[in-house]
C-alpha positions in Angstrom: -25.2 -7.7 40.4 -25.1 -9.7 43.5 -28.6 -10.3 45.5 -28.9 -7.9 48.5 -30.9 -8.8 51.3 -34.5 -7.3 51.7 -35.5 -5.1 54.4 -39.4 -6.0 54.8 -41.5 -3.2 56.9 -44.8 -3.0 59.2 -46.8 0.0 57.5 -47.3 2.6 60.6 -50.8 3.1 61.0 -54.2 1.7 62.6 -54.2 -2.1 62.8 -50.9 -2.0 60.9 -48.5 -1.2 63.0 -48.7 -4.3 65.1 -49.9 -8.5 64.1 -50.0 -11.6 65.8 -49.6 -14.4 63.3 -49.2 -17.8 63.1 -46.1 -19.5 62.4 -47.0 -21.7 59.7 -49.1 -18.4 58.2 -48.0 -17.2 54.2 -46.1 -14.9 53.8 -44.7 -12.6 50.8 -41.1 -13.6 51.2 -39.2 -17.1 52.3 -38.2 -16.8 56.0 -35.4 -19.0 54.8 -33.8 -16.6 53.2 -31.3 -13.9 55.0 -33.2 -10.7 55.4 -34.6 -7.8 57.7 -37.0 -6.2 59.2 -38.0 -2.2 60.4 -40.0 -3.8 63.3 -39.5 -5.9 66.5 -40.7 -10.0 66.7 -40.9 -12.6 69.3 -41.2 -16.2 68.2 -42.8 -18.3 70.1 -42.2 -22.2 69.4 -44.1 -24.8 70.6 -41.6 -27.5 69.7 -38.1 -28.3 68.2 -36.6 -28.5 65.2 -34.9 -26.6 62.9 -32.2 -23.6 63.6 -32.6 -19.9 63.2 -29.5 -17.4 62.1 -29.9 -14.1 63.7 -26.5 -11.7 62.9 -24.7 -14.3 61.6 -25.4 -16.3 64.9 -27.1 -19.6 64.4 -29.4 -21.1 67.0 -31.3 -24.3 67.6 -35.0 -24.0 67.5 -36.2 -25.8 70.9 -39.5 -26.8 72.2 -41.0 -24.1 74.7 -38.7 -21.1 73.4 -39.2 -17.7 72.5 -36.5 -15.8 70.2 -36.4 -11.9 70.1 -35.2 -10.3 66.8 -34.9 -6.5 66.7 -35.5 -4.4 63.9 -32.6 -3.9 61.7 -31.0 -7.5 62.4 -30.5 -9.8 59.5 -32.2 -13.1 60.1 -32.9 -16.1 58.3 -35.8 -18.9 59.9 -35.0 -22.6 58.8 -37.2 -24.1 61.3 -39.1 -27.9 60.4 -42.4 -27.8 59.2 -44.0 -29.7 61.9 -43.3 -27.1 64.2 -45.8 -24.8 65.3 -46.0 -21.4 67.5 -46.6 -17.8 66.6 -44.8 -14.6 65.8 -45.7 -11.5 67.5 -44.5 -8.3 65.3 -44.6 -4.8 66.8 -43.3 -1.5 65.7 -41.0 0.8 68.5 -43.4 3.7 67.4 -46.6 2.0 68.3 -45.7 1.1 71.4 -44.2 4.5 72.4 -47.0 5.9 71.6 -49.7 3.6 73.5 -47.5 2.0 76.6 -47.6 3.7 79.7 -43.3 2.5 79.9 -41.6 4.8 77.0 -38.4 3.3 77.5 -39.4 -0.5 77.6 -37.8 -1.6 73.9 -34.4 0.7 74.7 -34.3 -1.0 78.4 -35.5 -4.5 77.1 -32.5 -7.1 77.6 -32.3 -9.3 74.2 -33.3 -6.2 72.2 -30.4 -3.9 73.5 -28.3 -6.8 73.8 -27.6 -6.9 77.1 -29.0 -10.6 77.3 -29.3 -13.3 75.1 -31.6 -13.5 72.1 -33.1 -17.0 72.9 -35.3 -17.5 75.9 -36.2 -21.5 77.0 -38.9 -21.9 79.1 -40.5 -24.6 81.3 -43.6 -25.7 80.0 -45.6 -24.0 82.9 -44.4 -20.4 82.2 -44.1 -20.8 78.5 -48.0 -21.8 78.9 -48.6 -18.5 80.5 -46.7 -16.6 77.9 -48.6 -18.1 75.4 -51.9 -17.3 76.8 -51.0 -13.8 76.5 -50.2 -14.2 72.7 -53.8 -15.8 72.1 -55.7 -13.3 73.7 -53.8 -10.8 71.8 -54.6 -12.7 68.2 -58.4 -12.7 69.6 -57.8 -8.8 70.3 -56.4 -8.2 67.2 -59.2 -9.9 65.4 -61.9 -8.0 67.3 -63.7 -4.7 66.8 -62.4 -2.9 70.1 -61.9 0.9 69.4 -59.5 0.9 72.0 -57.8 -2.1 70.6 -54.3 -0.1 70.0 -53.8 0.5 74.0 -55.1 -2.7 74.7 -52.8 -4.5 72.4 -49.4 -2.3 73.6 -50.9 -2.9 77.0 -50.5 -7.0 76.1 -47.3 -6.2 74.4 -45.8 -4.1 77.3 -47.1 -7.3 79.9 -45.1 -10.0 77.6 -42.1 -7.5 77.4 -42.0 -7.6 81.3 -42.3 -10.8 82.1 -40.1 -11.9 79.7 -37.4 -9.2 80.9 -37.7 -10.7 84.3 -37.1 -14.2 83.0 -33.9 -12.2 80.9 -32.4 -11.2 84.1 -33.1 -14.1 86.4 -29.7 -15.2 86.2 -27.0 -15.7 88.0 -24.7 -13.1 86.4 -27.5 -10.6 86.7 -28.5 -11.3 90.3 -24.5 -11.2 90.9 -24.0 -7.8 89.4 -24.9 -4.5 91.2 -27.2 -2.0 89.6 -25.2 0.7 88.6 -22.8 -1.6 87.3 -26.0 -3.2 84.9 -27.4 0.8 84.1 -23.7 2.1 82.7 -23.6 -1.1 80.6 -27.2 -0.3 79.3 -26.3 3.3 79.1 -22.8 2.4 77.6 -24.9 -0.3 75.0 -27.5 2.3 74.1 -25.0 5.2 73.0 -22.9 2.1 70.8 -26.0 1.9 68.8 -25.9 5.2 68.3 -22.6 6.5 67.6 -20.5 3.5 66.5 -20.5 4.7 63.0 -18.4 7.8 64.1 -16.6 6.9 67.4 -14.2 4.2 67.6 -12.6 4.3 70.9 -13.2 3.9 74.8 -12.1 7.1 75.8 -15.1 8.6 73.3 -17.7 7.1 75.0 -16.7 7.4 78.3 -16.0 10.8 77.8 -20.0 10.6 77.0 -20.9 8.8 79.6 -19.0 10.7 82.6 -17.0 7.9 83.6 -12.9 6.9 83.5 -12.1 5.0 80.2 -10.3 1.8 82.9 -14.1 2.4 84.9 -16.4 1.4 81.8 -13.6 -1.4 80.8 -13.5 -2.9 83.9 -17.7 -2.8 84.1 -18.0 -4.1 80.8 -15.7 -6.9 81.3 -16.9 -8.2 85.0 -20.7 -8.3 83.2 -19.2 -10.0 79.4 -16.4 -11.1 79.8 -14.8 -8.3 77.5 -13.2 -5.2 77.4 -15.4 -2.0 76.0 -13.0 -2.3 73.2 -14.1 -5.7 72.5 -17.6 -4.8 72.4 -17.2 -1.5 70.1 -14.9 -3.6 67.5 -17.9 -6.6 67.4 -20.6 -4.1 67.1 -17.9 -2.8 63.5 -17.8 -6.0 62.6 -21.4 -6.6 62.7 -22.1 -3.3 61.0 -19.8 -4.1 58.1 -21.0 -7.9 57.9 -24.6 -6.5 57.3 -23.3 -4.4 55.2 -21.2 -6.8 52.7 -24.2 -9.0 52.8 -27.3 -6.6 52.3 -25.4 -5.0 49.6 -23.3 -4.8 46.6 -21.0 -1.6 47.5 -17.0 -2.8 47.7 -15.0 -3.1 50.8 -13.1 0.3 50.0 -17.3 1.8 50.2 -17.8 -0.2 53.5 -14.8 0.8 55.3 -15.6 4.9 54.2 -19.5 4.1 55.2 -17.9 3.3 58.7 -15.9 5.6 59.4 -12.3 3.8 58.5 -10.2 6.6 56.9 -7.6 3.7 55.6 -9.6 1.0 54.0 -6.3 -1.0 54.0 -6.3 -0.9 57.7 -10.4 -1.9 57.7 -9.5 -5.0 55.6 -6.9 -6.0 58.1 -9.2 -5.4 61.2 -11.9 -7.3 59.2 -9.7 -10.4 58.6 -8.8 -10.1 62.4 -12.1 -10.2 63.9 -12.9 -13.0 61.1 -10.2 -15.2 60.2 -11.7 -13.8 56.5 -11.0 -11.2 54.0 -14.3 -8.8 53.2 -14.4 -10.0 50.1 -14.2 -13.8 51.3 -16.4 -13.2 54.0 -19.3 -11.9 51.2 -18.6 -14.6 49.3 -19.1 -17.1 52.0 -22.2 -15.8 53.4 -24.2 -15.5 50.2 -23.2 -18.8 49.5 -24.9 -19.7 53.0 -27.4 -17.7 52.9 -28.5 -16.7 49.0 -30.6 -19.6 47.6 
């Protein structure tokens, strides 16, 4: 039986449920190797070197970045081994349940994929951000019994300045607030129901809006159609899916919701140039050691 890919978790509960570690630190598993977690992480690297695959995407590790995986994304961390930084690894629980903002990870730009995963800093604000990592490893290290709040507290700081680094762009400054809140909205309720509805007209339906409105909103903030958007996030789903595990495409297609797994195979090799099975070959190949 084919390897599948691990899902590695953050136990909830005291002093558990959060960890600030450095990069170079052991760990159980080889970060090398394609797998998952059931918690958020923001690298922090101090320099270059190396590339980091999250969903498939690869990126080049840079000096003075941060990247932000989100829980349930496949990842695999090739970096050099002179390079140095720290990972900060939280669970969506613990901060609900000790940040004053509820709705921080849902709103947060690289985490509901409103922005790009890989943030490149100068190295006067990438300073900053990283005094607020080390205070947080001296926190979690110490013997505060408030040391939960004061560690989401941290967390929910980082989150915020990082979001306003996110959406210091052009595009974002360019687009008008409502327009940037129904893509949020419209990205939110994608996560949620993309297993079972399929088309435009569903969601907009959901979201109180004309299926040519939410196109047309999409598309002036991406660059594509709502269709495009719903038919990546299939394709994502059923690339996770042929890598984590050993069910056939016929299983993948049923598990998402394709009646016809004929017609899944030919949207597949559409979206990917590959075949399901071709595409699982190729990507344990590439990522199975």
């Amino acid at each position: 039986m084919s390897k599948i890919i691990p899902i590695h978790e953050l136990i909830e509960s005291q002093e558990e449920s959060y960890k600030v570690v450095k990069l170079n630190t052991p760990t159980e598993y080889s970060a090398m190797e394609a797998h998952r977690h059931n918690y958020y992480e923001i690298l922090f690297f101090n320099s270059g070197g190396g590339t980091h695959m999250i969903d498939f995407d690869t990126h080049m590790i840079c000096e003075q970045s941060l990247h932000f995986v989100s829980s349930g994304q496949i990842h695999a961390l090739n970096r050099d081994t002179s390079v140095t930084g720290y990972v900060v690894i939280f669970s969506k629980e613990f901060l609900i349940l000790n940040s004053v903002d509820k709705l921080l990870i849902s709103d947060f730009p690289a985490f509901n994929k409103t922005a790009f995963p890989i943030l490149t800093t100068s190295v006067k604000i990438y300073s900053e951000l990283l005094s607020l990592v080390i205070q947080m490893e001296a926190e979690c290290e110490g013997k505060n019994p408030f040391k939960d709040q004061v560690l989401a507290s941290y967390i929910t700081i980082l989150l915020l300045k990082c979001k306003a680094l996110l959406t210091d762009t052009v595009l974002y400054k360019t687009t008008d607030a409502a327009s940037q809140q129904l893509m949020q909205r419209f990205n939110n309720l994608l996560e949620e129901k993309f297993i079972t509805l399929h088309k435009v007209n569903e969601y907009a339906d959901l979201l109180n809006v004309t299926p040519n409105h939410l196109s047309e909103t999409i598309k002036k903030i991406t660059g594509k159609t709502a269709g495009d958007i719903i038919h990546q996030r299939l394709i994502l789903e059923a690339k996770r899916l042929l890598l984590h595990s050993s069910i056939t495409a016929k299983e993948v297609a049923y598990a998402l919701n394709f009646n016809d797994p004929s017609y899944f195979s030919r949207f597949f090799k559409a979206n990917t140039n590959l075949s399901p099975e071709n595409f699982r070959k190729e990507i344990r190949k590439k990522y199975h050691h």
